[in-house]
N, C-alpha and C positions, 0 to 999 in steps of 0.2 A: 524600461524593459529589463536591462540586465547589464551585468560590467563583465567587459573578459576579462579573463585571469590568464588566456594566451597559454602558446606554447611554452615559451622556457624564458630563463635568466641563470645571471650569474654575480659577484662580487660585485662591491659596489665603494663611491670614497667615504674616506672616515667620518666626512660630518652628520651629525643628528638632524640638522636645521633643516627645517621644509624648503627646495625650492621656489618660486615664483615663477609661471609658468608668461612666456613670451607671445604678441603677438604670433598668427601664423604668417609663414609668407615662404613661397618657395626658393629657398636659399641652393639647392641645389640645380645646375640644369639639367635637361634630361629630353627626350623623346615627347611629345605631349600628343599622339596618335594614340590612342585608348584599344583599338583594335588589332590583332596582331597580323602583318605579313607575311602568308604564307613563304614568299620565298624568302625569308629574311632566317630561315632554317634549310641547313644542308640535307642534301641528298644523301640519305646513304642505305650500303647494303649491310644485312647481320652478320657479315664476316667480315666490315672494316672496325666493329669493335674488338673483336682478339675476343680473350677469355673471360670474361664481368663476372666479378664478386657482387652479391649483392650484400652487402653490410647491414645484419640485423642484430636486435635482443640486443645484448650487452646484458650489463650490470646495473643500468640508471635504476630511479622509479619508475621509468616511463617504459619497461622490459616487453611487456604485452601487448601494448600498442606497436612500438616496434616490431616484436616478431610479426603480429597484421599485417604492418603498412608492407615490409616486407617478404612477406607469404605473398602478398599480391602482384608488388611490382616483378616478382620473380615469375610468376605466372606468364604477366603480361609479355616481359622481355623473349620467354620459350613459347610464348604465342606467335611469335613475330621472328623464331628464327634464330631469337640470338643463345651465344654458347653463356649462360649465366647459370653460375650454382650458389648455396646461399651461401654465408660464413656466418657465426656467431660471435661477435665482440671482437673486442681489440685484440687480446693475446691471442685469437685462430687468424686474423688477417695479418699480424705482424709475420709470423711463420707463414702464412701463406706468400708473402712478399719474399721472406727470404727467398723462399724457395722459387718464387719465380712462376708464379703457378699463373696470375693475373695479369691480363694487360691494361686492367683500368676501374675502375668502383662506382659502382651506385650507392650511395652512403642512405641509408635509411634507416640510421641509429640514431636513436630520440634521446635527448637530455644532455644530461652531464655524469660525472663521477664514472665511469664506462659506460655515459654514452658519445652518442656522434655528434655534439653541437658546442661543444665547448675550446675550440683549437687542436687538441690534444690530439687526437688522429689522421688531421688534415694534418699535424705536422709531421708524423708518422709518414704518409701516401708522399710527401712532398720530399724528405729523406730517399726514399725509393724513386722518386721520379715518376709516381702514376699517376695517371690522369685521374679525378674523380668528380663526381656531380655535387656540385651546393657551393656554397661561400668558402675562400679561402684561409688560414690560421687566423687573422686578424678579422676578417668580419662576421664567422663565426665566434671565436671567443667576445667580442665586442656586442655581439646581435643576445649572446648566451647571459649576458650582465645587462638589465634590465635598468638598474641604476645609471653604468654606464653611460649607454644608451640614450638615455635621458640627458642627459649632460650635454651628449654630442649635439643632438637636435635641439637641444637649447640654445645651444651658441649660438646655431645655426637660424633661430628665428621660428622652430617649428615647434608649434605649439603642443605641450604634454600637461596633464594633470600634476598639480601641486604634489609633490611627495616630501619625504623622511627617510632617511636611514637610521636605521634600527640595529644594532649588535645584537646577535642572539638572547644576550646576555644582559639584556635593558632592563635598569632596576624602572618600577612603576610611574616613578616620578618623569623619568625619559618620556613612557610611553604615553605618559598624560601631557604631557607637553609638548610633543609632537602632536596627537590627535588633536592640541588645540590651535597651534597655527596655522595647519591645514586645515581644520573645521572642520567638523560630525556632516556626514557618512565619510568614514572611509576604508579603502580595501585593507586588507592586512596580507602580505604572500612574502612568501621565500624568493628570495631573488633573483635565485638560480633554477627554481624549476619552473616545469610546462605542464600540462594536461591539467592545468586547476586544480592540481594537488595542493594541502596547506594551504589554504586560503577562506577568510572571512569575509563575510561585508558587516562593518560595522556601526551601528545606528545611538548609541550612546554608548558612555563613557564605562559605566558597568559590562561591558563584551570586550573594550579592549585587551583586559590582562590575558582574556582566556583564546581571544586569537591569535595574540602572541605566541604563547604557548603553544598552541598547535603549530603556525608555522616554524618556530623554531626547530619542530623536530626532525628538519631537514638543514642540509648541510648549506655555511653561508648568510651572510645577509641579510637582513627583514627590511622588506619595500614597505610603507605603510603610505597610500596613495589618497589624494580625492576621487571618493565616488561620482562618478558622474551617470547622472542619470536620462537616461536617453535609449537611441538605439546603437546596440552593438552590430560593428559590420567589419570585413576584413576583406582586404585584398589582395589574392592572389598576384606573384610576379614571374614570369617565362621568360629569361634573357633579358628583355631592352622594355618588356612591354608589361602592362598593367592589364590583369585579366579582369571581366565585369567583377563588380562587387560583390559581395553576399551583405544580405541582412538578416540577422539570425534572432526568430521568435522561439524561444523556450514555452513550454507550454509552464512552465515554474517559473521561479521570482526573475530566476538569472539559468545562465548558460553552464553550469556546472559541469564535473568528470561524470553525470550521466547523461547529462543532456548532451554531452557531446559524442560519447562511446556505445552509449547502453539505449536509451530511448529513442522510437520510433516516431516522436510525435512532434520532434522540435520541427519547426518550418522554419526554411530556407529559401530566401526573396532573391532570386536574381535577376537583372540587374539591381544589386540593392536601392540606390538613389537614382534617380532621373535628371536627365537635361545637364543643366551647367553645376547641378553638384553631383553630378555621378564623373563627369569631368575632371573636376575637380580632386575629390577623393583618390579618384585613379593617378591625378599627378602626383599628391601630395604622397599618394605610396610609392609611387618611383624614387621622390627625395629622400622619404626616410631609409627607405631602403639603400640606396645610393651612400648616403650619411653613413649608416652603419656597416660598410664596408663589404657588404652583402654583394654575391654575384649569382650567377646559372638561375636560380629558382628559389622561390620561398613563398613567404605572408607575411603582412604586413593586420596587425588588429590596432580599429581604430572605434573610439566611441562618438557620438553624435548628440549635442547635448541637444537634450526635449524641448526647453525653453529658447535658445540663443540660436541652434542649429551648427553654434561650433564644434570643428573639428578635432579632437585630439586625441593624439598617436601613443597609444599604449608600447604594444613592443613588438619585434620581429622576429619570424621565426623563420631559421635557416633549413631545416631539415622536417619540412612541413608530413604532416599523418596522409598516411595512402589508404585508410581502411574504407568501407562502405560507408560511413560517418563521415568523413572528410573534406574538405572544403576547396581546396585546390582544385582536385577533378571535378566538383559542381561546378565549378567556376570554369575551366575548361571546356564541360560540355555545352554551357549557355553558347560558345564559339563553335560547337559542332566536333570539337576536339573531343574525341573517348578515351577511355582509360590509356589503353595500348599506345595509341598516339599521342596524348601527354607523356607516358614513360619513354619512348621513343624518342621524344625532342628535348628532355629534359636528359637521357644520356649523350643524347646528340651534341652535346656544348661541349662535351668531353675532348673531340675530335678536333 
């Protein structure tokens, strides 16, 4: 069907050499109830939050999506009562902080380079002492590095597609010798970004120089990955818990920045898998996510190969899209959870 390319990345180590990807097996422990407990979320009223920033836009690639996800959650929160006004990027929240204007953040700044998913802000909120929603310095910077990432869950037993690191800067000889110990197809992406920006699927040897090229024109790293071909699916994460899956048919080759933002006609399967592998999936996204230092909420995108039926864990995204496209609140509502009420529990961990 189609490979994601995922929300975001970041930096990655110096070597070129492809990985070798490890049995799976759950290396981390975790919750294994797939269903979420209602009362395992506090009670509360719209005036035990104080004043809520909602942290949008920035600077990243990922600008427009952003201001969405956050036009909405901003919606939802004054749907419900609470005192939230938006903010735009980093340098309006750091003066907002001085000044004391906030008692806490809904961070729904997408990316990196200004935006919300790379460390840099949560170090910001944590300097000030504010409360905010998503992963902390370490498991977003960590979740935002795609290469990283990789690494970790490796150690750790959990199975990812063969990759390469790539310098920007890779004379041809690198990039052909990398596509060959990984072996034709594979992805080609920047390592630091999300929304499927800079990114190929490559089928022979003649497309590799020129997705190169493309992804270089983004700042950082070049992931050059095994294709794996199969179904692409992702799981949503709410605290402690793994929300149903999604399985995501493009009506196109793959799941691209329009099939995810722009067209109406992609189909979205929830629960994605059934019985003891939707189970499954759902645990295996608690550990990666866990792994990756990741807390409060996010996704986890993971591909399903067509032939073998294994599972492997592309990358996490800590600062997941709110817009009508989104995959999080699909995934919420399969639980009966609507918009308002996912925003609601997801600043709720603030508290």
């Amino acid at each position: 069907m189609s490979v994601s390319s995922g929300g975001t990345g970041n930096r990655g180590p110096r070597t070129g050499k492809a990985q070798a990807e490890s049995a799976p097996r759950s290396a981390v422990p975790g919750p294994r109830s797939p269903v979420p407990d209602p009362a395992s979320f506090r009670a509360s009223i719209p005036a035990a939050f104080g004043r809520v920033a909602v942290l949008l836009g920035g600077t990243s690639s990922e600008r427009e999506v952003s201001l969405n996800s956050g036009s909405n959650v901003l919606e939802a929160l004054l749907a419900r009562g609470v005192d939230a006004q938006p903010v735009d990027g980093i340098p309006a929240l750091a003066q907002a902080l001085v000044e004391q204007r906030f008692d806490r953040v809904f961070n729904v700044l997408h990316g990196h380079n200004g935006g919300g998913e790379d460390g840099i802000v949560q170090g910001l909120m944590e300097a000030f002492k504010v409360p905010y929603t998503g992963s902390n310095v370490l498991g977003s910077a960590l979740s935002m590095d795609k290469i990283r990432t990789k690494q970790v869950w490796l150690s750790l037993g959990l199975s990812t597609p063969r990759y390469a690191r790539l310098a920007a800067g890779a004379s041809a000889n690198e990039i052909h010798a990398a596509a060959q110990q990984i072996g034709l197809p594979v992805i080609v992406k920047p390592a630091n970004e999300g929304s499927s920006v800079g990114i190929s699927r490559v089928f022979d040897q003649a497309q590799l120089e020129e997705a190169v090229v493309l992804a270089a024109r983004y700042d950082g790293a070049l992931l050059m990955e095994q294709l794996i071909e199969g179904d692409e699916l992702t799981v949503a994460v709410l605290g402690d818990t793994a929300l149903p899956s999604i399985r995501i048919v493009p009506k196109g080759q793959w799941y691209d920045y329009n099939a995810k933002y722009v067209a109406d006609d992609t189909q979205y399967l929830c629960p994605g898998l059934e019985g003891d592998a939707e189970v499954q999936i759902r645990q295996l996204a608690l550990d990666a996510f866990r792994a990756a230092g990741a807390r409060g909420w996010g996704r986890v995108d993971v591909m399903r190969d067509r032939s073998s039926g294994q599972l492997y864990l592309l990358e996490v995204n800590t600062a997941p899209g709110m817009t009508s496209h989104s995959l999080v609140p699909k995934a919420a509502r399969q639980l009966g959870i609507d918009f308002e009420e996912l925003v609601w529990r997801v600043l709720e961990q603030t508290l």
